[in-house]
Legacy VTK file of the C-alpha trace (Angstrom):
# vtk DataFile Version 3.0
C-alpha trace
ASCII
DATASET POLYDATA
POINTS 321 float
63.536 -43.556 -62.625
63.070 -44.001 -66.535
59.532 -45.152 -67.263
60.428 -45.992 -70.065
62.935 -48.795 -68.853
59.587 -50.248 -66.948
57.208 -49.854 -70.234
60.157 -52.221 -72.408
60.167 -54.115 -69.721
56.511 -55.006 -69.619
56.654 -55.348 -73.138
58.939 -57.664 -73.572
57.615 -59.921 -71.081
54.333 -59.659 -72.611
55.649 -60.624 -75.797
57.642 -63.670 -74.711
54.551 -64.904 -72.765
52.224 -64.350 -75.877
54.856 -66.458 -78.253
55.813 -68.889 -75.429
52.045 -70.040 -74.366
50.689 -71.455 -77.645
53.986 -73.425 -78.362
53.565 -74.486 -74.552
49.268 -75.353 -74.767
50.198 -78.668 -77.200
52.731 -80.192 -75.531
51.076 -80.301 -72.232
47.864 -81.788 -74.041
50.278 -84.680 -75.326
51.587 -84.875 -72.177
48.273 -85.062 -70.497
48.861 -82.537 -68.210
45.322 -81.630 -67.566
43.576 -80.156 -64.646
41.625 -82.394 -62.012
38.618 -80.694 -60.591
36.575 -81.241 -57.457
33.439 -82.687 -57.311
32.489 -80.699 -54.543
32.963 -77.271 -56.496
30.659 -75.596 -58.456
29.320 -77.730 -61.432
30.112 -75.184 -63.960
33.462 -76.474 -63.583
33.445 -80.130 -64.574
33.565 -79.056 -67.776
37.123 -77.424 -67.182
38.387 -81.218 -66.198
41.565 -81.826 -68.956
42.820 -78.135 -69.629
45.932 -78.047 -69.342
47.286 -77.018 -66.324
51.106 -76.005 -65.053
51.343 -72.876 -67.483
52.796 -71.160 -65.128
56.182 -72.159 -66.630
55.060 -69.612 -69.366
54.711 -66.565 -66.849
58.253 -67.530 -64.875
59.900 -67.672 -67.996
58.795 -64.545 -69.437
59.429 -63.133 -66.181
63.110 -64.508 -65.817
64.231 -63.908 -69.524
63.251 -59.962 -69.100
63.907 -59.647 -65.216
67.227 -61.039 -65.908
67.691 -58.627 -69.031
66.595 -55.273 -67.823
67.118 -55.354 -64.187
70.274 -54.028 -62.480
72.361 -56.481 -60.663
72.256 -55.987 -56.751
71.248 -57.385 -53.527
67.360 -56.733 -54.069
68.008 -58.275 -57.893
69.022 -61.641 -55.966
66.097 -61.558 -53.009
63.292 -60.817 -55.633
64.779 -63.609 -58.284
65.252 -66.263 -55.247
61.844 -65.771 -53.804
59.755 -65.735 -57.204
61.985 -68.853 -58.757
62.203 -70.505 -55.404
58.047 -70.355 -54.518
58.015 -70.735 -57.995
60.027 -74.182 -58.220
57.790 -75.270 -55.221
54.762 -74.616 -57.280
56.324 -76.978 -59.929
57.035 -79.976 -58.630
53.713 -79.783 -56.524
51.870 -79.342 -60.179
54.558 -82.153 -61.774
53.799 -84.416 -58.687
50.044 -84.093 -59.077
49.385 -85.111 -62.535
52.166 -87.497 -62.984
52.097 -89.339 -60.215
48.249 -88.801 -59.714
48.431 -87.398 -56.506
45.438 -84.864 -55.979
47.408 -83.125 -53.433
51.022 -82.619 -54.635
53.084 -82.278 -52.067
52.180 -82.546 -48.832
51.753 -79.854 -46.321
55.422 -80.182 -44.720
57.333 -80.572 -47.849
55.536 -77.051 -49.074
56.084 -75.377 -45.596
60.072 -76.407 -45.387
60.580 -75.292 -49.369
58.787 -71.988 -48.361
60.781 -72.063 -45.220
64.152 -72.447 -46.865
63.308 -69.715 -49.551
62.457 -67.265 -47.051
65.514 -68.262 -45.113
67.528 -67.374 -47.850
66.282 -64.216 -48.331
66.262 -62.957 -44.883
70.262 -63.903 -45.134
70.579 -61.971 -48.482
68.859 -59.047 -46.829
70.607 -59.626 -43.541
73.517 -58.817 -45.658
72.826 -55.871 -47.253
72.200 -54.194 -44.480
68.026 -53.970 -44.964
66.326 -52.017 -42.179
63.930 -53.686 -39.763
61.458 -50.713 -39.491
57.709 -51.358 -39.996
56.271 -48.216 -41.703
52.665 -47.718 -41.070
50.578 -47.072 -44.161
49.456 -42.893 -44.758
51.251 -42.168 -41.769
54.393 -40.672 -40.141
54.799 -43.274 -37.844
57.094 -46.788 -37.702
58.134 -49.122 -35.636
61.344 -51.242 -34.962
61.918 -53.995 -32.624
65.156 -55.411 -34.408
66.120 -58.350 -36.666
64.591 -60.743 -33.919
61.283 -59.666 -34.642
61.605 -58.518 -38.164
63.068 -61.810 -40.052
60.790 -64.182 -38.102
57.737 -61.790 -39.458
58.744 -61.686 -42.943
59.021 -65.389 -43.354
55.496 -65.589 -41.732
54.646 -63.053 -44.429
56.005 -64.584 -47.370
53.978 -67.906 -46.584
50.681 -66.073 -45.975
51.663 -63.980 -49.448
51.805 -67.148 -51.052
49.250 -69.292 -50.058
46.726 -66.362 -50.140
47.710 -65.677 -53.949
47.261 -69.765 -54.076
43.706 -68.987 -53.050
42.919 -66.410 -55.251
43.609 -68.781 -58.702
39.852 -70.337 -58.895
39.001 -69.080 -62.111
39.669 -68.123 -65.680
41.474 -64.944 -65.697
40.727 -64.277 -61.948
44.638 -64.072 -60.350
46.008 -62.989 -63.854
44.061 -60.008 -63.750
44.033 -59.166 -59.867
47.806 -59.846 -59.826
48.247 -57.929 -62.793
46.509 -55.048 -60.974
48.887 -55.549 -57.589
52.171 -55.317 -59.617
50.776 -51.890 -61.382
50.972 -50.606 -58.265
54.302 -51.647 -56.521
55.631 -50.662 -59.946
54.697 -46.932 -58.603
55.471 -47.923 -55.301
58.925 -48.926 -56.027
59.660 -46.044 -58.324
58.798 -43.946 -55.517
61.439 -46.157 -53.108
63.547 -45.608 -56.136
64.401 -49.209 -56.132
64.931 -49.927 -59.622
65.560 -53.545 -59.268
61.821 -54.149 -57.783
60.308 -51.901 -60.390
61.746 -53.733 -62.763
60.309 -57.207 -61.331
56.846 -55.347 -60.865
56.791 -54.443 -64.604
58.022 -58.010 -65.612
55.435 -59.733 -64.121
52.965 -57.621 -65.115
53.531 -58.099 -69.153
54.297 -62.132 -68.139
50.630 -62.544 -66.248
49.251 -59.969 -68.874
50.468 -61.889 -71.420
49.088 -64.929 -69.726
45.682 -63.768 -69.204
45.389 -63.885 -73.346
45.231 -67.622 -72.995
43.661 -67.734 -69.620
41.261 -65.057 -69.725
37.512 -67.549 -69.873
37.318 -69.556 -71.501
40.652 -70.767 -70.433
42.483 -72.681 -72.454
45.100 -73.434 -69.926
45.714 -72.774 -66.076
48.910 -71.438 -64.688
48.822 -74.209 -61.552
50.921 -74.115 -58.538
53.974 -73.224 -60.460
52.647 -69.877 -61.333
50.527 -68.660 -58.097
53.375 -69.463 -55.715
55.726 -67.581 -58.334
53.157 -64.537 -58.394
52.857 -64.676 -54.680
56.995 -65.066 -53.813
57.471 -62.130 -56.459
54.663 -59.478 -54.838
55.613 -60.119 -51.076
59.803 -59.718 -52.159
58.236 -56.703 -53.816
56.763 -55.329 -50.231
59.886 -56.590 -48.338
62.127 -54.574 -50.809
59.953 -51.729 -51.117
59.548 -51.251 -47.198
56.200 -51.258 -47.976
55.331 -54.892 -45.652
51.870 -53.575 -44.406
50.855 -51.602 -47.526
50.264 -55.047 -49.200
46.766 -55.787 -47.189
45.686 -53.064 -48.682
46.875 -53.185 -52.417
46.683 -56.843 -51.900
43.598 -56.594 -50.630
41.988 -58.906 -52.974
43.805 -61.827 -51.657
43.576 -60.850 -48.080
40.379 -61.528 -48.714
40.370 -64.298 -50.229
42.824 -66.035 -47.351
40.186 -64.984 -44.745
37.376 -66.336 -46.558
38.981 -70.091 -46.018
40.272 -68.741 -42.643
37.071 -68.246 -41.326
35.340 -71.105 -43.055
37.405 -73.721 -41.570
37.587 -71.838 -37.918
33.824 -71.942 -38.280
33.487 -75.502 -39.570
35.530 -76.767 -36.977
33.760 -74.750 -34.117
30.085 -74.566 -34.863
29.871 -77.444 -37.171
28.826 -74.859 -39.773
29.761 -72.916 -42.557
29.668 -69.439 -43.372
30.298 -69.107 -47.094
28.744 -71.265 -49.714
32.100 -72.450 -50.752
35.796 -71.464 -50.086
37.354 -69.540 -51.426
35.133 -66.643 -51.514
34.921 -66.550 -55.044
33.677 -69.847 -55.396
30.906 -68.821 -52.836
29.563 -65.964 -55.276
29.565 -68.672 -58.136
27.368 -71.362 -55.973
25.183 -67.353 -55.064
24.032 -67.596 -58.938
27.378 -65.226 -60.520
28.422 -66.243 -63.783
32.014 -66.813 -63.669
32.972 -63.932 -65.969
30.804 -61.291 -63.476
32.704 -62.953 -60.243
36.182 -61.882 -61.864
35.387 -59.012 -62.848
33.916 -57.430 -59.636
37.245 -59.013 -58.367
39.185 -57.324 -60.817
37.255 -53.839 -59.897
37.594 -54.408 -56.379
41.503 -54.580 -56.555
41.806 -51.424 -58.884
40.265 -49.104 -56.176
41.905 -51.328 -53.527
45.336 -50.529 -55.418
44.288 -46.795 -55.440
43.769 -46.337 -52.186
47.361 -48.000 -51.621
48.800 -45.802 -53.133
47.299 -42.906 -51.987
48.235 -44.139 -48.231
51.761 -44.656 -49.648
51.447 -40.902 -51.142
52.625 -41.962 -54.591
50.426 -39.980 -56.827
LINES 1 322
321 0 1 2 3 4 5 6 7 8 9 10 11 12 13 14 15 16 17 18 19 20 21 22 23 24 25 26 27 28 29 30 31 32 33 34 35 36 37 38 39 40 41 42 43 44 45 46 47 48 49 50 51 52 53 54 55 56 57 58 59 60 61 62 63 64 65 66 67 68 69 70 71 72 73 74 75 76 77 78 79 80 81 82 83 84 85 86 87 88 89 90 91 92 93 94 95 96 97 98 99 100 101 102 103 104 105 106 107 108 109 110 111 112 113 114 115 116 117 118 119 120 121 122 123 124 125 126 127 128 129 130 131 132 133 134 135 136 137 138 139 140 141 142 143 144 145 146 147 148 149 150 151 152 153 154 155 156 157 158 159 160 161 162 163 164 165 166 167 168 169 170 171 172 173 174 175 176 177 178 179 180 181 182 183 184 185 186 187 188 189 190 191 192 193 194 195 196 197 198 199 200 201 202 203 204 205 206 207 208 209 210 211 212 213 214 215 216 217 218 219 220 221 222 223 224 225 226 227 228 229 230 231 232 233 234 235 236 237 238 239 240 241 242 243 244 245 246 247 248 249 250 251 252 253 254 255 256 257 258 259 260 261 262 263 264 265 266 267 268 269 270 271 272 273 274 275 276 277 278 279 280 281 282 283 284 285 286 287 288 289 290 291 292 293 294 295 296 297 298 299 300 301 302 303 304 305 306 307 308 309 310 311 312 313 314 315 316 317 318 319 320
């Protein structure tokens, strides 16, 4: 596979999000598009109330002007653009619905779930299609498993919505998904080369130069947030990724990060609701190391470090390097 292809690829995007962003910054400031932050978080934070929010649309465009140039056209080309656009559009209007309508939680619960739900349907159908295989490989070994489309479909649509909402999680602070998601795609880049499926490779490397690009505006201080629009893109893009790649289970591990981060607000609530009390801090686990005394730029950081050698050692169970 031409690493080169992949390195224009990432370079374009990069570009595209560096030149869209600050045309992007000023018209969400007139627009008022700013972000609303809870009282209950970490102080530190207040002072982030009124940055704009919703730049997201910079990533998915960067991502869908170099996807769509460099990518070949085939069945995975349609499943990875439908489930980053798709979770992506969800994102959207939940961002759009928030600050112009002044609704703190966007959409509710059941609108998100049957957008998510329809997404994934479609790609199961697309796949479904193209004949994709319904084996479960498990990581660093020899061994898989199959128990048919019945089983298979049903488990990927459960595993786009945890993909999604878990990368949700994971966007708490400046820099903090753009650099851990930026990480993630590195390595399904590899992992994909290795599947030799070009048309995931080439998604891999476009989101990495769009959240790369990104990160120059959002790295702290932040002078904008990506919002819903862009976490639910990042997170549709990375689990089509796995589901392309065959590589379904390999993502707890070079998606470690936001495993983590899922089971953090897992276990809080389970806890909450059990023992009447709580065993982080705060929720997501991030914010808990915040409230511990971290400064914000030492919490993403050890994040950041945490999914390099998590991405390592996912690739080294998928025998890439």
């Amino acid at each position: 596979m031409d690493y080169q292809l992949l390195l224009l690829t990432i370079g374009v995007s990069f570009i595209l999000a560096v030149i869209a962003a600050p045309l992007l910054i000023p018209l969400l400031r007139r627009m008022k598009f700013g972000q609303q932050v809870r009282d209950d978080g970490p102080q530190s934070h207040l002072k982030k109330a009124g940055t704009p929010t919703m730049g997201g649309v910079v990533i998915i465009l960067a991502f869908t002007l170099s996807f769509l140039k460099f990518s070949v056209i085939n069945t995975d080309f349609y499943v990875l653009l439908v489930a980053t656009l798709g979770f992506g559009l969800i994102g959207f209007l939940d961002d759009y619905i928030k600050i112009v309508f002044k609704r703190s939680l966007g959409l509710t619960a059941r609108q998100k779930l049957i957008g998510q739900l329809l997404f994934s349907a479609i790609m199961c159908v697309l796949l479904i299609q193209n004949g994709h295989s319904t084996a479960i490989h498990v990581p660093g070994t020899s061994w898989s498993f199959d128990w048919g489309g019945w089983f298979y479909y049903p488990f990927i649509v459960v595993m786009m919505l945890a993909i999604s909402n878990a990368v949700n999680f994971t966007d708490g602070l400046d820099g903090l998904l753009s650099g851990v998601s930026a990480i993630a795609f590195a390595a399904f880049a590899l992992v994909a080369m290795q599947a030799t499926s070009l048309s995931a490779a080439v998604c891999a490397a476009a989101m990495i130069g769009a959240v790369l690009g990104f990160l120059v505006f959002n790295a702290h201080p932040a002078k904008v947030f990506m919002g819903d629009t862009g976490s639910l893109g990042i997170g549709g893009a990375i689990g089509a990724i796995a589901i392309v790649t065959k590589s379904e289970l390999l993502f707890l591990v070079i998606g470690g990060v936001f495993v983590i981060e899922m089971l953090s607000v897992v276990l809080q609530v389970a806890s909450f609701k059990t023992r009447g009390k709580r065993i982080f801090k705060m929720s997501p686990i991030h914010h808990h190391f915040e409230l511990s005394g971290w400064t914000e730029w030492r919490v993403v950081i050890t994040f950041w470090a945490v999914g390099i050698v998590l991405a390592g050692i996912g690739l080294y169970l998928n025998k890439g390097l």
